[in-house]
N, C-alpha and C positions, 0 to 999 in steps of 0.2 A: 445429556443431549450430545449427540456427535457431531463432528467437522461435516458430515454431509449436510448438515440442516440450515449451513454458515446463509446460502444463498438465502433459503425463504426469511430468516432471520435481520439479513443484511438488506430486504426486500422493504420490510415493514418498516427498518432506521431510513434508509433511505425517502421513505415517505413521508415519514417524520419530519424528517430532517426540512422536505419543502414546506412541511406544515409551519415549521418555525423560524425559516427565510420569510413566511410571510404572515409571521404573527408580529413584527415587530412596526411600532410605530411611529419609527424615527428614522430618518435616514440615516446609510451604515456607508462600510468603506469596501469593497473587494479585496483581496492580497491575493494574488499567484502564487502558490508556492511548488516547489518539487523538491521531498525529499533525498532523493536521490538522481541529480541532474544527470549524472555521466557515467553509461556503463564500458567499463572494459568488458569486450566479449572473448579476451583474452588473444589464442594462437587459432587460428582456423581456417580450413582449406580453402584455398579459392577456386572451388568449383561453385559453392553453395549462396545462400546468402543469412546474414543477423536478422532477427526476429526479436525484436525485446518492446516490454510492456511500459512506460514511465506513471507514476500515477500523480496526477496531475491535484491539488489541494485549491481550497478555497479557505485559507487562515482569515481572513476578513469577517462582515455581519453585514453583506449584501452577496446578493449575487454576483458569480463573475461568468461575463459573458464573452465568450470565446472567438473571438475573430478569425483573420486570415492563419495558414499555417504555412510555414515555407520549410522546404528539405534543402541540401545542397545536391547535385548532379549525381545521380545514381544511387540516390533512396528516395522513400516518399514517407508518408507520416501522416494518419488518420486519428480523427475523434468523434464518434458515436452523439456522444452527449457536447452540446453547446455552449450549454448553462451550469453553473456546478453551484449548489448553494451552500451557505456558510458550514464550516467546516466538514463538508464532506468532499470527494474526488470523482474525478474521472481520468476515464484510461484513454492514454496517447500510444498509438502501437505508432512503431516507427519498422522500418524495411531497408537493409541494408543490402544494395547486392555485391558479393565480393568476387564475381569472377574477371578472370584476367588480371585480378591485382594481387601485387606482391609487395610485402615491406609492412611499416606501420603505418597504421589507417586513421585518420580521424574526419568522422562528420557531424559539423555541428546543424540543429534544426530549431527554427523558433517558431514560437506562441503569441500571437496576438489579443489584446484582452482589452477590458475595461478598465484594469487597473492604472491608474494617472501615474503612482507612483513607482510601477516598475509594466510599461506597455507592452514588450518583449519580453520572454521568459528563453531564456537559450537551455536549450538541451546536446547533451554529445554522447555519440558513439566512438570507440575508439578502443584498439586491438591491433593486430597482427595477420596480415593474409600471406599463406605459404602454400607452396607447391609440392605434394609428396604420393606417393601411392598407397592404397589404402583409405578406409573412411575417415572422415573428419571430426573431433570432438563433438559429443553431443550433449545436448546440454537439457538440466530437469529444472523449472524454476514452480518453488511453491507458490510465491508471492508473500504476503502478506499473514500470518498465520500465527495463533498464540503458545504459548512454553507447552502447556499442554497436549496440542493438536498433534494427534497420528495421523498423518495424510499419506494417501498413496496414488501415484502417478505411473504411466505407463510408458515406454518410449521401443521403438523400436531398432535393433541394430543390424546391420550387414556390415561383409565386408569390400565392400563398392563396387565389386565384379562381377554380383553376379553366382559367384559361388558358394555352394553349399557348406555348412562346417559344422560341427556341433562345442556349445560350450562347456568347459571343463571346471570351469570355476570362479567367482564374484567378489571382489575383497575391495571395500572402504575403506577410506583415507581418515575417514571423521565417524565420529560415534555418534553423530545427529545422524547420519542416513543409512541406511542398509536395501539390501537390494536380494530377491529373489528372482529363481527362473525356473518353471515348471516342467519344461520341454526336452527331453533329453537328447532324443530324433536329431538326425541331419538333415538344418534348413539350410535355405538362403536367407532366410529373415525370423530371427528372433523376439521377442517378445521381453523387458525385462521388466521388471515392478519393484520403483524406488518408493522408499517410505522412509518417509521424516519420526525418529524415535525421542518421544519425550525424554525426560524436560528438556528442553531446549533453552541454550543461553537467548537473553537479550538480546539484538543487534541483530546485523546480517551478520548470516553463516553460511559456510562455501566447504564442500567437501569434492570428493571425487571418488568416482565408483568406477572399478575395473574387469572388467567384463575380460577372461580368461580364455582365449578359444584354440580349436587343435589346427586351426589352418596356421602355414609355413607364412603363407604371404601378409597377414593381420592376427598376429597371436595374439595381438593386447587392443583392447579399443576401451577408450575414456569416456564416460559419461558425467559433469561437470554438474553438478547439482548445490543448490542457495535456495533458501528462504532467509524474509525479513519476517523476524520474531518479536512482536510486542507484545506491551501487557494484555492480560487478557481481558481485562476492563480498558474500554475508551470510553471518553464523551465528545459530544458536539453542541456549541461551538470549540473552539481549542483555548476560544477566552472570551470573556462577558464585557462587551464592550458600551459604555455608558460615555452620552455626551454632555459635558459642561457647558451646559450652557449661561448666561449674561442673566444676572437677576437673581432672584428666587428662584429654586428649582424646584420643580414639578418632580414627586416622585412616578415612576418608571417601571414597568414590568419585563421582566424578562424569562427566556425560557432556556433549557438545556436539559441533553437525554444523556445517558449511561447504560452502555451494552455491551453484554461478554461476545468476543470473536469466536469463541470454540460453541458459543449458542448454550454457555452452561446456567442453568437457574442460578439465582442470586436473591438477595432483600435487600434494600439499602438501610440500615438498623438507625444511623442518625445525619443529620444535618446540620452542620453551622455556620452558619453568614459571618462575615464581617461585621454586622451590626446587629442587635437584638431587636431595631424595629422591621429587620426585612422580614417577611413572611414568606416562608416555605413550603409546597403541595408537593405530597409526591403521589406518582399514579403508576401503577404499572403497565406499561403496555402488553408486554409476555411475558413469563418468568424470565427472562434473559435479557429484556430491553424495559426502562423504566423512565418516566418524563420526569421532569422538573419546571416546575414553577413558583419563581422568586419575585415577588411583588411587593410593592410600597419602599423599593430602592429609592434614592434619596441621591442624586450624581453629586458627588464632592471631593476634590481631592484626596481628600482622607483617603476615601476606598481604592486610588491608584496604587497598581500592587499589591494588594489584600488578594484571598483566596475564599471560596466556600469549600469548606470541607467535608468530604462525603465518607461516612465509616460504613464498610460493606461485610456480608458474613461471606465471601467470597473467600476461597481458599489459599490462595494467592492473591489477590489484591485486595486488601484489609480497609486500604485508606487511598483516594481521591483527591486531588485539587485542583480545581476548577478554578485559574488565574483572571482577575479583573482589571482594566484597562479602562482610563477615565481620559476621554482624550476631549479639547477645548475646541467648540464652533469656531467655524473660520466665521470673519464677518464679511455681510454683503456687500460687494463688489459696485 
């Protein structure tokens, strides 16, 4: 299956996902999280302005529901989605504009929530705005994308005047990205197409692609290209959160999904609980997205910090663990 399928794929988790925010029959906690709170957008002209994506998490096993949003003076900051349910996200664009400004920049913007234990989620932009002639770095971001995933982006370049030029030449910094251009012609505006080249290391990866051209006045212009590379199996929730409660416990059911980001087929071959009385279903949703259900849990210390472990015929992601979290009822007030 290919990286273009990721959306209809991520379409179906996503559903799921509300399906099992509200299969659960216990009250849960929310957690805000952001991966990555704080982007440098690095050096960039100040004619233009930052554009960047944060993605916004839900580490908790309730809903987190999304309040006020506040920017500092000369950005703004949107979110689509209000409600994020347990371990899945949503996208905070934020909008920087950097003209008239010079030096180092930083703006910071926050997240209102339902979470009690962190109400504010602060997010920051912050880089360098300069004054030069010629176009401004441009920048390709994958997102989110697995070791395996070929993706390919387009972006377009000039060189800020207006004038015509033709390119001579393309050269990467990094051997995750490469870049082609079909056109040979003398435009004003080009065309280039970067692609992310498997395998890809783990982590964020930052490369830079050099766009080669025969005008005097912009012979060299930057394109700044990242993706965030994870495994190619996730699951949700990010952890199996069971309450202790006072007395004899009631065993508990709970649910969690496992799905490749590159939309590749998969079988999950085994399963093992923490305990030999928990009972395990497994269901597939698509060859690439698969449910889980763990019933006759039993909340007890014991299981804080235990894992289930999931064995997959996945090429790359062999083995799974799904961490457990045993947290004690507050008492009534």
């Amino acid at each position: 299956m290919t990286c273009g399928r990721l959306d209809s794929v991520l379409l179906v988790f996503v559903t799921l996902c509300s399906v099992l925010a509200t299969s659960e029959t216990e009250a849960g906690t929310p957690k805000i999280a952001c991966r990555d709170s704080v982007y440098d957008f690095g050096t960039a002209v100040n004619t233009g302005k930052i554009e960047h994506i944060f993605l916004i998490w839900n580490d908790g096993d309730a809903p987190l529901e999304i309040g006020n949003l506040r920017a500092c003076c000369g950005a703004s900051m949107k979110m689509k989605e209000r409600t994020i349910a347990p371990g899945t996200n949503a996208e905070a664009k934020v909008i920087f504009s950097l003209t008239g400004r010079k030096g180092r920049q930083r703006k910071s913007f926050y997240i209102a929530s339902n979470d009690r234990a962190r109400p504010y989620l602060q997010l920051r932009l912050e880089g360098t705005a300069v004054a030069k002639e010629g176009p401004a770095p441009l920048s390709v971001d994958f997102g989110q994308i697995s070791p395996e995933c070929a993706e390919e982006k387009q972006v377009k370049v000039n060189c800020g005047s207006g004038s015509a030029f033709s390119i001579t030449g393309l050269v990467s910094t990094a051997a995750q990205f490469s870049a082609t251009h079909g056109d040979a012609r003398t435009n004003n505006v080009h065309a280039i197409t970067v692609s992310s080249v498997p395998p890809l290391p783990l982590g964020k990866v930052r490369g830079k692609i050099l766009v080669l051209t025969d005008s005097k006045k912009c012979p060299e212009i930057e394109i700044l290209a990242s993706a965030d590379v994870t495994s190619d199996l996730t699951f949700v929730p990010s952890e199996i959160v069971l309450l202790n409660q006072p007395g004899i416990p009631k065993p508990v059911t709970r649910y969690a999904a496992v799905r490749s980001l590159s939309g590749k087929p998969f079988k999950i071959l085994k399963v093992k609980p923490p305990q030999p009385d928990i009972k395990t279903d497994i269901h597939s949703i698509t060859p690439s997205v698969w449910r889980l259900t763990f019933s006759n849990i039993t909340p007890s210390e014991d299981l804080d910090g235990c894992s289930v472990l999931i064995t997959t015929d996945h090429s790359t992601t062999k083995e799974i663990a799904i961490p457990l979290r045993v947290v004690a009822e507050e008492p009534a007030e």
